[in-house]
C-alpha positions as CSV (number, residue, x, y, z in Angstrom):
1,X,26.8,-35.4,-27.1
2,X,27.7,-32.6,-29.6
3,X,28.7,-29.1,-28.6
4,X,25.2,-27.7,-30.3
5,X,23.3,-30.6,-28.6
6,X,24.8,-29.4,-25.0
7,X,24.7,-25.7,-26.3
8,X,21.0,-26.2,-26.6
9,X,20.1,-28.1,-23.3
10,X,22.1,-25.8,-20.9
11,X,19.6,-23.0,-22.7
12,X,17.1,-24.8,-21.7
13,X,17.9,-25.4,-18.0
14,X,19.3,-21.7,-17.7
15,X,15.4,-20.1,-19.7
16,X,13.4,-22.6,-17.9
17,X,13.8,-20.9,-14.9
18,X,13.3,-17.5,-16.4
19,X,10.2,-19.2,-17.6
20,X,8.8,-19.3,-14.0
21,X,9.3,-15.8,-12.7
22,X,8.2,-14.0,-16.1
23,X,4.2,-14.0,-14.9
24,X,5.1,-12.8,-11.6
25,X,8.1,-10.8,-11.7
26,X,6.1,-7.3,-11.9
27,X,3.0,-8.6,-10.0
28,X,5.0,-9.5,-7.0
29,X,6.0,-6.5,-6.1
30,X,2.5,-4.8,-6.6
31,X,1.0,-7.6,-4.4
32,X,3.0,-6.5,-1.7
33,X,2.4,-2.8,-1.7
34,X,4.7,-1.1,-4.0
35,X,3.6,1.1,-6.3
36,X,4.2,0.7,-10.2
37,X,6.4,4.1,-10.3
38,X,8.2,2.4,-7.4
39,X,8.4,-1.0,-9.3
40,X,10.0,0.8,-12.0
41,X,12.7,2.5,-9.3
42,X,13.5,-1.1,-7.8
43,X,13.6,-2.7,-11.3
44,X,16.0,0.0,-12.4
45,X,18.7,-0.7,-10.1
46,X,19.6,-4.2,-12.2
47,X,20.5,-2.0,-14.8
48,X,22.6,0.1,-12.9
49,X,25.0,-2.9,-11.5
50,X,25.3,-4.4,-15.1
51,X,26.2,-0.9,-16.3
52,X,29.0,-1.2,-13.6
53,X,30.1,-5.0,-13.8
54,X,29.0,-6.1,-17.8
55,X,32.5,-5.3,-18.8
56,X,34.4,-6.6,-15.5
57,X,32.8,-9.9,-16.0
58,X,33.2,-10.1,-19.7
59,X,36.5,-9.6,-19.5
60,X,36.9,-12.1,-16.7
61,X,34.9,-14.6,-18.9
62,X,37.9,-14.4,-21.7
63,X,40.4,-14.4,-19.3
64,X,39.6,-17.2,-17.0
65,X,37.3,-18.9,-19.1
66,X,33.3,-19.4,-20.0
67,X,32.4,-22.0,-17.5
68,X,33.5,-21.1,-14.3
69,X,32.2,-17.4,-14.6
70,X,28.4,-19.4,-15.9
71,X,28.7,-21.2,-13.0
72,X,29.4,-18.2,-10.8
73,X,26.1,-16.9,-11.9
74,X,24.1,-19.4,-11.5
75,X,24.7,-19.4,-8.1
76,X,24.0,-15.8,-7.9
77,X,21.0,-16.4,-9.6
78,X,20.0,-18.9,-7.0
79,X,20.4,-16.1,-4.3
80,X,18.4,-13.5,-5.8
81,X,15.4,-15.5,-6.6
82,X,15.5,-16.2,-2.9
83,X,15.9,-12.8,-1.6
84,X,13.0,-11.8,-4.4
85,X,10.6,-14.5,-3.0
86,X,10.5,-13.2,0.9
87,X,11.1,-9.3,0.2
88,X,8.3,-6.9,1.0
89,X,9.7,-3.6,1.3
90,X,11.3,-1.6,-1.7
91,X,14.8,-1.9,-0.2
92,X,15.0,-5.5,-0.1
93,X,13.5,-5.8,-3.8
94,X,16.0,-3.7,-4.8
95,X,18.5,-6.1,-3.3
96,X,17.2,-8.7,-4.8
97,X,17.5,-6.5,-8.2
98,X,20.6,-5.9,-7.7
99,X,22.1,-9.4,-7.6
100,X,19.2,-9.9,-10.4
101,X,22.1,-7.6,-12.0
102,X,25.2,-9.3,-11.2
103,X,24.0,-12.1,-12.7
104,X,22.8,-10.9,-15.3
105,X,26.4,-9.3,-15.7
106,X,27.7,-12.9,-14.9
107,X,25.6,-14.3,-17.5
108,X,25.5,-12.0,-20.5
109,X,28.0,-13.9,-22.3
110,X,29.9,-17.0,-21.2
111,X,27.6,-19.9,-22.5
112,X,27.0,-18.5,-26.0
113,X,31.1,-17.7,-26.3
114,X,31.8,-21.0,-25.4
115,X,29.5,-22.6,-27.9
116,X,31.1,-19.8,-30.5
117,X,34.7,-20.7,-29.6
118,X,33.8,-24.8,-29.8
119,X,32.1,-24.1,-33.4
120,X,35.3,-22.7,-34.7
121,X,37.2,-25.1,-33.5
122,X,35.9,-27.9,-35.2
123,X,34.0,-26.6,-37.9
124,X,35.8,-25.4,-41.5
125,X,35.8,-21.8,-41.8
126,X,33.9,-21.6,-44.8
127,X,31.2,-23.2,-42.6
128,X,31.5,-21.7,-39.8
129,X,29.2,-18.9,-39.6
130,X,26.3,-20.8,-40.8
131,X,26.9,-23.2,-38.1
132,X,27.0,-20.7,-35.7
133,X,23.3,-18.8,-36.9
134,X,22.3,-22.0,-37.3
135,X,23.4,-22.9,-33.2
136,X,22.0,-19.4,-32.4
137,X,18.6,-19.5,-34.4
138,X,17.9,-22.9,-32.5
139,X,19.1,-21.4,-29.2
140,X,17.0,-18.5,-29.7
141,X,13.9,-21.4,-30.0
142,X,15.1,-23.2,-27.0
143,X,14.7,-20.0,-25.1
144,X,10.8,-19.7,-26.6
145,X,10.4,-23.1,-25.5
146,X,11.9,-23.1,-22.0
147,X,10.3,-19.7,-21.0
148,X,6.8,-20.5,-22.3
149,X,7.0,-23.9,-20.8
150,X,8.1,-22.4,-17.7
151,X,5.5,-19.2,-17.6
152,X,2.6,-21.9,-18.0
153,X,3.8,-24.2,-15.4
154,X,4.0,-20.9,-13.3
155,X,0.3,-19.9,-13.9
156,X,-0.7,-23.6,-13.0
157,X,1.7,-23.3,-9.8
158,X,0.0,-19.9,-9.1
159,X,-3.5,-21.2,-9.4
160,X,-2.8,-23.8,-7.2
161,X,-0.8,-21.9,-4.6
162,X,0.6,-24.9,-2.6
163,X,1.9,-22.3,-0.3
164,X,-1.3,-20.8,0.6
165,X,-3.0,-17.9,-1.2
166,X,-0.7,-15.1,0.3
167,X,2.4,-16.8,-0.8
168,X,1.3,-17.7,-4.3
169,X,3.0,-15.4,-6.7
170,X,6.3,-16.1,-4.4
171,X,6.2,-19.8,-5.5
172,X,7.7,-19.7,-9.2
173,X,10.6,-17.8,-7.1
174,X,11.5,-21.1,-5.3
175,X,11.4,-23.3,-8.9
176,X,13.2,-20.9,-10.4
177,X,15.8,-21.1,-7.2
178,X,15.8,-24.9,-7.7
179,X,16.2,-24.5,-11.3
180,X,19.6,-22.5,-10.5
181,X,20.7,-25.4,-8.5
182,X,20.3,-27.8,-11.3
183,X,22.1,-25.4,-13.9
184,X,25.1,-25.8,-11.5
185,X,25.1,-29.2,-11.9
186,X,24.7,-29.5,-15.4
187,X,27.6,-26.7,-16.5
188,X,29.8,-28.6,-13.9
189,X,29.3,-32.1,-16.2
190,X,28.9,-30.5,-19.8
191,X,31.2,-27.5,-20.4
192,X,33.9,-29.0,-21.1
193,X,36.4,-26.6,-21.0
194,X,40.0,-27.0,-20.8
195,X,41.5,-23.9,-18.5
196,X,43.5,-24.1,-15.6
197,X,41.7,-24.0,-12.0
198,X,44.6,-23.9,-10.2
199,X,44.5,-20.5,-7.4
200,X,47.6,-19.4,-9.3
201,X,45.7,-19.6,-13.2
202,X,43.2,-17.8,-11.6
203,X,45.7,-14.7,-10.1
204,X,47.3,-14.4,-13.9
205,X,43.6,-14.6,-15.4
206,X,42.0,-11.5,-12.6
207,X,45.4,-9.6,-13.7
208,X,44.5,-10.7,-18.0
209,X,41.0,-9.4,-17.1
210,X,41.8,-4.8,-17.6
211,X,43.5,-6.1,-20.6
212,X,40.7,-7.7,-21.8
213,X,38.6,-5.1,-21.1
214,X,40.9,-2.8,-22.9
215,X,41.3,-5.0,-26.1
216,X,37.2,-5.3,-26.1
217,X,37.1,-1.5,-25.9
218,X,39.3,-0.9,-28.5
219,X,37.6,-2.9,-30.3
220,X,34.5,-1.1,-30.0
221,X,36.0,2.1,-30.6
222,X,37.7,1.4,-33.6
223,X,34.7,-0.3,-35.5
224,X,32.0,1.9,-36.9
225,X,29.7,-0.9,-37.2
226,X,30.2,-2.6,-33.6
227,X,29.7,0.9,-32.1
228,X,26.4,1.1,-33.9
229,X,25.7,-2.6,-32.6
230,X,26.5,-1.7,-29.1
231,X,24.4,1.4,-29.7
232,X,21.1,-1.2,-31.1
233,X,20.8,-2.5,-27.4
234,X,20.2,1.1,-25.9
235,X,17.0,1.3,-27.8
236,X,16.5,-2.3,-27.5
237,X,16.9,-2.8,-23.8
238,X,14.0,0.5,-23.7
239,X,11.5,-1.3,-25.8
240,X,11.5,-4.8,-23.9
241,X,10.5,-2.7,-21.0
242,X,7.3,-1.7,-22.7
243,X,6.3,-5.4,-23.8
244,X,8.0,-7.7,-20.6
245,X,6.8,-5.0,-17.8
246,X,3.6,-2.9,-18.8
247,X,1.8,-6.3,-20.5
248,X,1.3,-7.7,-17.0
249,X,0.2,-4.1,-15.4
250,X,-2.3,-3.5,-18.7
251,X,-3.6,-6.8,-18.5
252,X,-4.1,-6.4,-14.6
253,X,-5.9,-3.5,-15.3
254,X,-8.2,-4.9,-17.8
255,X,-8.8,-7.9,-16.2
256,X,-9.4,-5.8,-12.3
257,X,-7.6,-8.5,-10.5
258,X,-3.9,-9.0,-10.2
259,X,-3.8,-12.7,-9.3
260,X,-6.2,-13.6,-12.1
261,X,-4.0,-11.6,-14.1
262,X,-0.8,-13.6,-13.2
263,X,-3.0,-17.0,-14.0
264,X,-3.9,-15.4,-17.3
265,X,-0.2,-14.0,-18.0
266,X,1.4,-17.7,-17.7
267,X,-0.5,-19.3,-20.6
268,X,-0.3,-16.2,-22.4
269,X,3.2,-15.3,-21.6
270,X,3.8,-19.3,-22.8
271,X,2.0,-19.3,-25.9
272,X,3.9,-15.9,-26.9
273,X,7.3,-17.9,-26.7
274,X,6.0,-20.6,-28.4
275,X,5.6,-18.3,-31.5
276,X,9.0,-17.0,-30.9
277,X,10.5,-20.5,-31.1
278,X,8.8,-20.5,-34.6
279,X,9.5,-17.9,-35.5
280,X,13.6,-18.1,-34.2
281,X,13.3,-21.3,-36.5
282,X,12.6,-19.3,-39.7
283,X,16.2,-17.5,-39.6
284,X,17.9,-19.8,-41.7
285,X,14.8,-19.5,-44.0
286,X,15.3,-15.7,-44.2
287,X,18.9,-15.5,-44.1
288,X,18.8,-17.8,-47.5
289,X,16.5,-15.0,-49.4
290,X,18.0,-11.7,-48.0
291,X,20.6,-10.5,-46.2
292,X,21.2,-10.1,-42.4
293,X,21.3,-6.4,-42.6
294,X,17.9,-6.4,-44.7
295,X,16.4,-8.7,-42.3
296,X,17.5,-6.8,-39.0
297,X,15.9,-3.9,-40.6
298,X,12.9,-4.8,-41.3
299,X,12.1,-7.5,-37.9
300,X,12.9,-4.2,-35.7
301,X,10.9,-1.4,-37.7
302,X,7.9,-4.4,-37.5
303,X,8.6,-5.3,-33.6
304,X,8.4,-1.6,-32.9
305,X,4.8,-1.6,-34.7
306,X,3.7,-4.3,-33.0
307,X,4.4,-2.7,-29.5
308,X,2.3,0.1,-30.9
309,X,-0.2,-1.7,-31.5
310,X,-0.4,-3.4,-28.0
311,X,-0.9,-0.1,-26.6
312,X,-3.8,1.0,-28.8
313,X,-5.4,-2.4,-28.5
314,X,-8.5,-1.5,-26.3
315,X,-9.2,-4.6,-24.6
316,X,-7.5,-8.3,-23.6
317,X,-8.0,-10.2,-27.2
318,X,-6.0,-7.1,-28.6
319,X,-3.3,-6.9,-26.2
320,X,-2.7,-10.6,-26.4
321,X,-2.7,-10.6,-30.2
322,X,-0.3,-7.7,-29.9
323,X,1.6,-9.5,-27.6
324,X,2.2,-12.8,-29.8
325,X,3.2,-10.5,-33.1
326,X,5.7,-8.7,-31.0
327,X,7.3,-12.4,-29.3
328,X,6.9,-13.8,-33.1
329,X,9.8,-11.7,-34.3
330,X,11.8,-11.1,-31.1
331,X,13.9,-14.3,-30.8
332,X,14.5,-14.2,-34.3
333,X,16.0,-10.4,-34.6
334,X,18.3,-12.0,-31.0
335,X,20.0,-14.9,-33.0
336,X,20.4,-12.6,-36.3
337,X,21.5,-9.5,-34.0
338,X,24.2,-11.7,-32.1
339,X,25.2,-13.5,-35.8
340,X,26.3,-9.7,-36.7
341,X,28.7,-9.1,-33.8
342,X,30.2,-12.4,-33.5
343,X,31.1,-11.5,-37.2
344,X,33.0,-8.8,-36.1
345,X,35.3,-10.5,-33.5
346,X,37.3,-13.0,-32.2
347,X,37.9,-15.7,-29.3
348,X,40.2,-13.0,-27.7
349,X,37.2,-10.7,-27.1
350,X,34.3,-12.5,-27.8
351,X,33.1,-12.2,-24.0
352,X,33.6,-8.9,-23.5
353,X,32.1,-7.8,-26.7
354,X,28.8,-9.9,-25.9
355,X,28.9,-8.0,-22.6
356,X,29.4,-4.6,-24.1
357,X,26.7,-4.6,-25.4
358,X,24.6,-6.0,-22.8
359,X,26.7,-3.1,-20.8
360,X,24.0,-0.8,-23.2
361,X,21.1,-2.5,-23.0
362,X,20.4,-2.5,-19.1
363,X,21.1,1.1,-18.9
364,X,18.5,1.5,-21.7
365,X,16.2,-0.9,-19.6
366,X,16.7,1.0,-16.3
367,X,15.6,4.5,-18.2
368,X,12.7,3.1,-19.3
369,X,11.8,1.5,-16.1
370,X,11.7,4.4,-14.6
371,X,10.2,6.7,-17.3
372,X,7.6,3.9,-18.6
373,X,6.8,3.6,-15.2
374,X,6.3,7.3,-14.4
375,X,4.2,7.6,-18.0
376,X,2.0,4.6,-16.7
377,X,1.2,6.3,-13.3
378,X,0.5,9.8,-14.6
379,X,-1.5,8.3,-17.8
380,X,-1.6,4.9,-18.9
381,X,0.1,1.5,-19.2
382,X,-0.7,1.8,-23.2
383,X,0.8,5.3,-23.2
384,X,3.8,3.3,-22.2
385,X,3.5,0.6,-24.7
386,X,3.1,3.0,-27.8
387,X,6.6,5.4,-26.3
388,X,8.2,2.2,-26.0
389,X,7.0,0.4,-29.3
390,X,8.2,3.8,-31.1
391,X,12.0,4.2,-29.1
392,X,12.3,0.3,-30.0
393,X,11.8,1.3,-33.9
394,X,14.2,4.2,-33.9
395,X,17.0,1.8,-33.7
396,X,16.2,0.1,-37.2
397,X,18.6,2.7,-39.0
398,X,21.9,1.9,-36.9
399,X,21.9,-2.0,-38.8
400,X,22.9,0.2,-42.3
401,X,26.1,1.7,-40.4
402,X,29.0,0.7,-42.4
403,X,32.6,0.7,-42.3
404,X,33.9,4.2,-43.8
405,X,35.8,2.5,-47.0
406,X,39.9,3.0,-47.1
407,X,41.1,3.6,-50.8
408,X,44.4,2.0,-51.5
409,X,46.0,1.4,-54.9
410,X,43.9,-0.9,-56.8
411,X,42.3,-1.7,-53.4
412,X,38.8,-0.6,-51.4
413,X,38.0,-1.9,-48.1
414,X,35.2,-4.2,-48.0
415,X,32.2,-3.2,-45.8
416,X,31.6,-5.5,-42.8
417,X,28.0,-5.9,-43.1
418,X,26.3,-6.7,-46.0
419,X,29.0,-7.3,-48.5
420,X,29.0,-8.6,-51.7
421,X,26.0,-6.9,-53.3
422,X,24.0,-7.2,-50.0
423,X,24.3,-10.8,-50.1
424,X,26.3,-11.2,-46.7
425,X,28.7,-13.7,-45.4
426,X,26.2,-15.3,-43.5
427,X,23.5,-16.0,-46.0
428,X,26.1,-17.7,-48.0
429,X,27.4,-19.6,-45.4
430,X,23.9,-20.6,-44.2
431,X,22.9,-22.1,-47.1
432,X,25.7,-25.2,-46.4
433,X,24.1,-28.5,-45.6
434,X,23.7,-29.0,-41.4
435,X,26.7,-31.2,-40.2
């Protein structure tokens, strides 16, 4: 099977069980007596443990390798949607959010890397980034697929509550656990990655791991343009609050019933990735006419509008409409997004980099959880969604951050993103036929 083939199906395996929870994830909580300003405090503490482990397990992932660190989370995975289906109090969902966040942290990086690192070893470098936006775009409409397959089987699971009407919104926590189980498996036959697994390979790759850390840093600090990359997924990891969380609590409200809510939310939330697989399939499309920094642009000024817009729609046909525009350019801005920073580095740091900046956007997620949440109580879950839609937008202007140019004899330093007339790398690249 080819590396893009298995890239693609271990997506779907890892989403699918994302696909399950994303109905119920806020509504189980509420069920069981928390508030939403005490949601938002439980939900925050993910954010806080990938602050603290992103870059620990990025650099890990470099150092001892992609597929054992995948595993790893998979199997943390498995325990937190456990813990998550029996909690009732806020300290045990907070548990449950906090291995949520280590493997999160576990998984931020290692699968994509891997599929990175196999692309440029077999592919010619002239080729080689349009195979890899080309991997990512159809990733990016895996991940549609496998979460809005996943939500609607949830809805259907929910309606039919096979575990009794008190325990339905628990059940898509047990699939989702089984799902884990499977990923396991599938890494285990698939990833086929060639790195020591002796005790003592693993000693010399925990002492490579600060090194790797350090090398990612530096990295970071010395590029203008990754630091404003890194600095995209604080805004970014604010916004998806406003459009994964409040939908679910602003359709509940609208709708005066939380389980008929989390019935609605499946085929809803399954549709909405549907039109994000589409729309994750028109990259190569764009990336042909314009370049990626153009396109980054203008996909997050017009995801920021469309969260706006959910929160001034006044009733469900509005929301859901709002909902779909925002999902139909989501995926796509992901795959371009990631296409910029593995641009900007190599197998040596690839990891860590990817888990830099998911370092920024969980922080940004846990602010918002909190403050969303606090906006929702004192006024409304729209409120939310129109702060959110607008802090989402704000982070348009850091795609035009450029390298500061170095004038030698004869000689200027290129700009890293959109070079050559704004006709980037990638949209040249792109345009070579699909091996």
């Amino acid at each position: 099977m080819r590396v893009r083939n298995r890239f693609w199906l271990l997506a779907g395996i890892r989403w699918l069980s994302t696909g399950f929870i994303v109905p119920v994830v806020v509504l189980l909580p509420l069920d069981r007596g928390l508030t939403i300003a005490e949601y938002g405090s439980v939900a925050a503490v993910q954010g806080i443990v990938v602050l603290l482990l992103e870059l620990p397990t990025g650099g890990f992932a470099d150092a001892a390798g992609r597929r054992p660190v995948w595993i790893t989370s998979a199997v943390v995975a498995f325990c937190s949607y456990l813990v998550y289906s029996v909690a009732e109090t806020p300290l045990v969902f907070a548990v449950a959010t906090a291995l949520g966040g280590l493997y999160r942290a576990l998984d931020s990086g290692p699968l994509n890397a891997w599929f990175v690192d196999a692309v440029h070893a077999e592919v010619p470098e002239a080729e080689r980034t349009g195979a890899v936006a080309r991997g990512l775009s159809g990733y990016a409409s895996i991940v549609g697929i496998a979460i809005g397959g996943g939500a609607l089987m949830s809805a259907g699971l929910v309606a039919w509550a096979p575990l009794g009407r008190s325990d339905a919104l628990a059940a898509p926590y047990w699939i989702a656990a089984s799902l884990s189980l499977v990923q396991i498996v599938a890494a285990s036959i698939l990833m086929d990655e060639h790195r020591t697994s002796r005790f003592g390979g693993m000693v010399e790759s925990v002492r490579a791991t600060p090194r790797a850390i350090a090398d990612g840093a530096r990295l970071i600090v010395r590029s203008r343009v990754l630091r404003a990359l890194v600095a995209v997924e604080i805004f970014w990891g604010f916004g998806m609050v406003a459009f994964e969380s409040m939908t679910p609590v602003r359709l509940s409200e609208l709708v005066g019933d939380r389980e008929q809510a989390a019935a609605l939310m499946g085929p809803v939330t399954a549709a909405a990735w549907g039109v994000s697989a589409l729309g994750a399939a028109m990259v190569p499309w764009m990336l042909r006419r314009w370049s990626l920094t153009t396109v980054s642009v203008a996909l997050r000024l017009v995801q920021g509008a469309t969260v706006v817009g959910m929160g001034l729609a006044g009733g469900v046909a509005g929301l859901v409409a709002g909902l779909f525009a925002t999902y139909a350019v989501h995926s796509a801005a992901g795959a371009i997004y990631e296409t910029l920073l593995h641009e900007q580095v190599g197998s040596e740091q690839r990891a860590t980099v990817l888990s830099l900046a998911s370092m920024a956007m969980h922080p940004g997620a846990s602010v918002a959880s909190v403050v969303l949440g606090a906006i929702a109580t004192g006024a409304s879950p729209g409120t939310a969604l129109v702060v959110g839609g607008l802090v989402l937008a704000a982070a348009a202007p850091l795609f035009l951050v450029r390298e500061r140019r170095v004038t030698t004899v004869g000689h200027d330093e290129r700009p890293m993103l959109d070079r050559d007339d704004g006709r980037s790398a990638a949209q040249d690249a792109v345009e070579a036929r699909d091996e």
